[in-house]
Phi, psi and omega in degrees: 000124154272170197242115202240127192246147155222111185270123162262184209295344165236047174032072153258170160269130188285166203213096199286168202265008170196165193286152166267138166275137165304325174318326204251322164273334178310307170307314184268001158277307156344252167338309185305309177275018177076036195266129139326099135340289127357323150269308158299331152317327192256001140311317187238076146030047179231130142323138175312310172316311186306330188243027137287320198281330171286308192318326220256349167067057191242003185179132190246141189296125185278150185292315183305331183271343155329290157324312184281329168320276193301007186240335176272296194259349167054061169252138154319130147345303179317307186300311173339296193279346181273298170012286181290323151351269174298323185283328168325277150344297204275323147324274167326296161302316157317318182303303203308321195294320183298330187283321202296000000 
């Protein structure tokens, strides 16, 4: 299994200053390969809504679409899933900070 870091020039790991939604890198792979939306969706077996509602970050990647991610776009599954992971986390202590 690989492990994907993003290092700075002097190769600590950078930590981004606000959470990523997989949806927000999912757009931009999307875009990035010229992809229909819309075809891609019923490529990884999500209705166009299901995968607005992720783009849009309203619905979070799943182990399984993790999996179908990586078999369509040949991204790890893994990254998929640390992705939501952190933003999941990174939520979750913004609530607590909020609560205290």
């Amino acid at each position: 299994m690989k492990y994907f870091e993003v290092l700075d020039k002097n190769r600590q790991k950078l930590l981004p200053a606000f959470p990523v939604h997989p949806g927000a890198v999912l757009t931009d792979e999307i875009e990035a390969r010229g992809l229909k939306k819309a075809a891609f969706a019923r490529v990884v077996g999500l209705s166009a809504s299901q995968l607005s509602e992720l783009l849009h970050k309203k619905r979070h990647v799943s182990a399984l679409l993790a999996l179908r991610l990586e078999a369509v776009l040949e991204i790890e599954a893994e990254f998929w899933m640390r992705l939501q992971v952190s933003y999941d986390l990174a939520q979750a202590r913004l609530q607590l900070q909020r609560a205290a």
